[in-house]
C-alpha positions as CSV (number, residue, x, y, z in Angstrom):
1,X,-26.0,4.7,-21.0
2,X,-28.0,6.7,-18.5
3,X,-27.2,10.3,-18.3
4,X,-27.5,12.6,-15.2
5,X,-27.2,16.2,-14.8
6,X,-27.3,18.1,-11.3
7,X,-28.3,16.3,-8.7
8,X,-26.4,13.2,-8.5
9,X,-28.6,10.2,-7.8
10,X,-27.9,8.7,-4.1
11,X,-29.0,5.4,-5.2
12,X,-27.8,2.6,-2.9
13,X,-26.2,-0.7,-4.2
14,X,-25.8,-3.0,-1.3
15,X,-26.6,-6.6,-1.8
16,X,-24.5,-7.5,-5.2
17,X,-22.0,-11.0,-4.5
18,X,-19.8,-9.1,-7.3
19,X,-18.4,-5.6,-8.2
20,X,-18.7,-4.7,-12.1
21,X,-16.6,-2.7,-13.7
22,X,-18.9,-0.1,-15.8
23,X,-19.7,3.2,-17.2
24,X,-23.1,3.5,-16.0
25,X,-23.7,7.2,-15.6
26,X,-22.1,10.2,-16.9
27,X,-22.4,14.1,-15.2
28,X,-21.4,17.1,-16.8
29,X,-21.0,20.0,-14.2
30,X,-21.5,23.6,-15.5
31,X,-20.1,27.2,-14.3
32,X,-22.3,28.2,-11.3
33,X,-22.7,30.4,-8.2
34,X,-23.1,28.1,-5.0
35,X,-23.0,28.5,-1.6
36,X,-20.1,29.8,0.7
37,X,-18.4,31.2,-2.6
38,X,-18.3,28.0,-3.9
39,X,-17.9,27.7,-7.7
40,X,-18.6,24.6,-9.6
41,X,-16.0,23.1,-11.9
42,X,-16.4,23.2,-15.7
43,X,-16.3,19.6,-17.9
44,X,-15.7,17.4,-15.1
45,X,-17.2,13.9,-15.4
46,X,-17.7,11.1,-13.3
47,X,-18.6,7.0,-14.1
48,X,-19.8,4.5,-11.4
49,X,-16.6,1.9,-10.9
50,X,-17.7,-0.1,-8.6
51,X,-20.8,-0.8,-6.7
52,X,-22.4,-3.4,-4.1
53,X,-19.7,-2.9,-1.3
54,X,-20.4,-2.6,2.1
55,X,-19.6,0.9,3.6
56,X,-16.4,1.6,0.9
57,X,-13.9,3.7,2.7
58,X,-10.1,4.3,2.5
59,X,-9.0,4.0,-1.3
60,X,-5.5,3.0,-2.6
61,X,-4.2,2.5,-5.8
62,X,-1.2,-0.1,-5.8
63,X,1.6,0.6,-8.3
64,X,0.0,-2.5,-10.0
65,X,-3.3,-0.5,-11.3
66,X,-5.1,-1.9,-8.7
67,X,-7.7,-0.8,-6.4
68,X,-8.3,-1.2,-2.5
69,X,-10.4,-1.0,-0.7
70,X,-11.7,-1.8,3.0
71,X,-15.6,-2.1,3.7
72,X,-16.4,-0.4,7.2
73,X,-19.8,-2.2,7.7
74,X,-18.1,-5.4,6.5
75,X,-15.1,-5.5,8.0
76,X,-13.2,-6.5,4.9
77,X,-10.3,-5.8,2.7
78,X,-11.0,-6.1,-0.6
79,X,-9.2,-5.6,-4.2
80,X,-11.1,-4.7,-7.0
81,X,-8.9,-5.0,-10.5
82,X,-9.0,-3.0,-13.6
83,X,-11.3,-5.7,-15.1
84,X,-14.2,-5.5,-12.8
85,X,-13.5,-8.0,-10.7
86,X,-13.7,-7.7,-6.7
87,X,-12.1,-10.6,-4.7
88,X,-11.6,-10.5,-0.8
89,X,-8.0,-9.6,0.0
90,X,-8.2,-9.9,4.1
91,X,-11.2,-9.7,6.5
92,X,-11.5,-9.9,10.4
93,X,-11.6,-6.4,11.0
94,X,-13.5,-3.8,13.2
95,X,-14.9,-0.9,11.3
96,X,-11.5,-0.6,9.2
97,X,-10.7,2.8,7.8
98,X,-7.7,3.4,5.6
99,X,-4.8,1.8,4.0
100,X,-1.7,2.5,3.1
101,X,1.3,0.2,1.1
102,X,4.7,0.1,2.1
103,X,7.5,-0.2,-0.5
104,X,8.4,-3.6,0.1
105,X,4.1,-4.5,-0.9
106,X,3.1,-4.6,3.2
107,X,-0.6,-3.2,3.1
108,X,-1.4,-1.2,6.4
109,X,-5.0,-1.3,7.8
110,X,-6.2,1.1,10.1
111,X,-8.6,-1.2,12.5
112,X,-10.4,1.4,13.8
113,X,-12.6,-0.1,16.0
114,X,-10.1,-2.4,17.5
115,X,-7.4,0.4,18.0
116,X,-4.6,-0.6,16.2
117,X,-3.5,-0.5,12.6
118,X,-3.1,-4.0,11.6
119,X,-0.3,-5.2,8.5
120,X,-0.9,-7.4,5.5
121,X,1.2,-9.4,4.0
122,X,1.1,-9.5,0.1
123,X,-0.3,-13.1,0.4
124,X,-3.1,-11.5,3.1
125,X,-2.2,-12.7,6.0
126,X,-2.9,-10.3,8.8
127,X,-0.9,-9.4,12.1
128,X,-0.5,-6.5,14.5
129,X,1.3,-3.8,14.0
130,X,1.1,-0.9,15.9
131,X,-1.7,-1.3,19.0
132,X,-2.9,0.7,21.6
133,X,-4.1,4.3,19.5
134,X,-7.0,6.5,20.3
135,X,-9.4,5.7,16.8
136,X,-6.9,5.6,13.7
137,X,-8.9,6.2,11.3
138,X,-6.4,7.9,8.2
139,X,-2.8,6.2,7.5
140,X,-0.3,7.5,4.7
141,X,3.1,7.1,4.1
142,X,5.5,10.2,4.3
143,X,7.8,10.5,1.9
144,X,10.7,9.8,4.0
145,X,9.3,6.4,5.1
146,X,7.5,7.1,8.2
147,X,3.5,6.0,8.6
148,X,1.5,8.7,9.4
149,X,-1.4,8.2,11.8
150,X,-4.4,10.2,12.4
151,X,-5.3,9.3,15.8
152,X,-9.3,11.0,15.8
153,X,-9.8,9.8,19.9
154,X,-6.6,11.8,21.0
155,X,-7.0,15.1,18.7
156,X,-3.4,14.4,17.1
157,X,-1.0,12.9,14.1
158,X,1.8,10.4,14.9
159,X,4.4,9.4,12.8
160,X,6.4,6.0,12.9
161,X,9.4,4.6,11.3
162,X,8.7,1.4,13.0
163,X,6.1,-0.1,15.4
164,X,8.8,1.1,18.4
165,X,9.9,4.3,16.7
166,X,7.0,6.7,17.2
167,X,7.0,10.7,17.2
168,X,3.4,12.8,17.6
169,X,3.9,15.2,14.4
170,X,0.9,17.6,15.8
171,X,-1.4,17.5,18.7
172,X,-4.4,19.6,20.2
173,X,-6.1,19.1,16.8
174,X,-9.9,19.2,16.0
175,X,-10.9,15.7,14.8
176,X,-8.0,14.9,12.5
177,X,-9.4,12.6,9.6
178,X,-7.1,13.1,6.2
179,X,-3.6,13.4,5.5
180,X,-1.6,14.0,2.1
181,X,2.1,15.3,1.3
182,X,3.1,17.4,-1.1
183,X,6.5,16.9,-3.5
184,X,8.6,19.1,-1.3
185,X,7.4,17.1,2.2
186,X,4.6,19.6,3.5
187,X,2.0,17.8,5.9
188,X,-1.7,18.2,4.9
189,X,-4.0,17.3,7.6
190,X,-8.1,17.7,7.8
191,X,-9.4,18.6,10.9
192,X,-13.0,17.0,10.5
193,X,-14.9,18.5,13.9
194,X,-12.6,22.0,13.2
195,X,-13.8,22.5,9.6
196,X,-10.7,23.5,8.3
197,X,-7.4,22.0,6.6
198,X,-3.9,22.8,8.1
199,X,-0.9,22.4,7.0
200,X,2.6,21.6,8.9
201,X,5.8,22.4,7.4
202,X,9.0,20.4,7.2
203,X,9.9,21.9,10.8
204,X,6.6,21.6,12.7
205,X,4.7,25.0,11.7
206,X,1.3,24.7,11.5
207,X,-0.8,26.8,9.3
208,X,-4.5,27.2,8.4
209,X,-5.1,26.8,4.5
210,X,-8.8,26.7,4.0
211,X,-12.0,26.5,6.0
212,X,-14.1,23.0,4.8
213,X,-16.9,21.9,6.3
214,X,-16.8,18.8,7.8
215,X,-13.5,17.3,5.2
216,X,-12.9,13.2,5.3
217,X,-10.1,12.2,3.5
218,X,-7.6,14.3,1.5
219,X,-5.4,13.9,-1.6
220,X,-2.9,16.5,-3.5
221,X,-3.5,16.7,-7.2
222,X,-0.2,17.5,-9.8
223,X,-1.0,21.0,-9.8
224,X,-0.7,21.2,-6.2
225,X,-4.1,21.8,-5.6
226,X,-6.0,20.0,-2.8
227,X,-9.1,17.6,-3.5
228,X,-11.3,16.9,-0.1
229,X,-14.3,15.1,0.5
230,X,-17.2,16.6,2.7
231,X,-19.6,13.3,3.5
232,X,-21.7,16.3,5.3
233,X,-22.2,18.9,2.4
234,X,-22.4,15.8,0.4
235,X,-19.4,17.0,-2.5
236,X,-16.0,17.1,-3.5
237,X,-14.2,20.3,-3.3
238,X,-11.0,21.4,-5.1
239,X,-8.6,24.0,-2.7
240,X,-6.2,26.0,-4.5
241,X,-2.8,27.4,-2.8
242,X,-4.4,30.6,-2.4
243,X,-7.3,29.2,-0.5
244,X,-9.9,29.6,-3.2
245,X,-12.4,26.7,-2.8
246,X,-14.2,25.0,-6.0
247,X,-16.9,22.2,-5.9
248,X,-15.6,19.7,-8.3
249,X,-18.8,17.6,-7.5
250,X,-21.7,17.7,-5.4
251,X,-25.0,16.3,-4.6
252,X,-22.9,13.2,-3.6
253,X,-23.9,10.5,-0.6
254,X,-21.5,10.6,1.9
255,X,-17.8,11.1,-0.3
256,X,-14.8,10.2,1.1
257,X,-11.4,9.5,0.8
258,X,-10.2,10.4,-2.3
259,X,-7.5,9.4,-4.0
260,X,-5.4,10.0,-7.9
261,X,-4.1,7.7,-10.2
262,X,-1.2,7.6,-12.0
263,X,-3.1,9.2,-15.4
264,X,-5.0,11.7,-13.0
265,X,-8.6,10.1,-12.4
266,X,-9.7,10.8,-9.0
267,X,-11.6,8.4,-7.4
268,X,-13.7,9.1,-4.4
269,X,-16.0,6.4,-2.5
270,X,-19.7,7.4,-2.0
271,X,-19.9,5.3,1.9
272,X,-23.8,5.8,2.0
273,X,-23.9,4.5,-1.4
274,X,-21.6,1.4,-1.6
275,X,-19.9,2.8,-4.4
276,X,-16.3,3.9,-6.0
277,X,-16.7,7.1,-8.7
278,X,-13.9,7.3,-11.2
279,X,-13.7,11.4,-11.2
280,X,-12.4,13.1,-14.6
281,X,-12.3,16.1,-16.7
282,X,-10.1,19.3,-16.8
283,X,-9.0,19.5,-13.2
């Protein structure tokens, strides 16, 4: 086993015809002063999950075990299971995002480059679902049912209970690229280009939480606390309630979208990279 300490390596993996499953590098973080009052995060850990894809972004972890994934450069969907091994779910797409999965096992693309966020049946076939957005490029399901959409082109968030039944849930943003919900229903939304994270309450308040730079993809941990990616800055940052900001990992090419499974792992995608991180430790 090869073990790294601060910095992490930015080692590409393009090129494999397979994705192992593997613990190939370890990373202990210690207590340190950083940056922007930035603190680093004690006995956190990471492994390599998955290498050799082609621009990993948008990360979802199916009921199943199971892990999604689409490839931007490759315009692919792809599943990658808890024994290593990557087969293509779906392809046809243009720079592709996110996903999201319905209740009924309906897998939402957001086909970014083609405007639209295409559905996928649980067999793979793909069809259109909603067309006509401004750069989707971040889809999650609210938990009362609705898709979420950040719309990056048009500065805004739009929520729909069906293809037909649409409602913008915040406009005038900066750059909206993440979304998460909280137990109680509270919106968390990522303004990319306005290097900050807001939240929007239950009835439509919006409200600064933290200043990020740069934050792609967003996910709410048990505790409550926030976990954003910054490709930019090249780390993973935890936010607590109060707004205090801790780098969980750093030193990273180009993180995004991360995402918790049901034990607590975080996984992140490193996009410059090609490859999934498997994020854990006392967090």
């Amino acid at each position: 086993m090869i073990v790294y300490r601060r910095p992490l390596p930015k080692a590409a993996f393009f090129g494999r015809c397979f994705v192992t499953l593997a613990t190939v590098a370890i990373v202990h973080a210690p207590w340190s002063d950083a940056v922007s009052g930035d603190r680093i995060e004690p006995r956190v850990e990471y492994t390599v999950y998955a290498t050799g894809l082609a621009g990993p972004r948008g990360l979802l972890i199916a009921p199943s075990g199971d892990l999604y994934a689409v490839e931007q450069s490759g315009g692919r969907f792809v599943k990658i299971t808890r024994d290593g091994k990557v087969a293509l779910f779906a392809e046809g797409f243009s720079n592709p995002h996110d996903l999201a999965l319905d209740a009924s096992g309906y897998f939402y693309v957001a086909d970014t480059g083609a405007n639209r966020v295409a559905r996928v049946s649980p067999g793979g076939v793909v069809t259109p679902y909603i067309t006509g957005l401004e750069e989707p490029v971040d889809l999650a399901f609210h938990p009362d049912g609705e898709l979420f959409v950040c719309e990056l082109g048009a500065g805004r968030v739009t929520a729909f209970r069906s293809s037909r039944k649409i409602r913008v849930v915040a406009s005038g943003l900066a750059g909206p690229h993440g979304l998460a919900f909280d137990r109680s229903g509270v919106t968390y939304i990522n303004e990319w280009s306005g290097n900050r994270i807001v939240k929007i309450s239950r009835r439509g308040d919006v409200e600064a939480v933290a200043e990020v730079e740069d934050p792609v993809g967003i996910a709410v941990g048990k505790s409550g606390d926030l976990y954003v990616a910054q490709p930019q800055a090249g780390k993973v940052s935890r936010i607590r309630p109060v707004g205090t900001r801790i780098t969980l990992l750093e030193g990273l090419n180009g993180p995004r979208d991360p995402v918790f499974d049901a034990a607590g792992n975080l996984y992140v995608v490193e996009t410059g990279a090609g490859r999934i991180l498997r994020i854990t430790g006392d967090f």
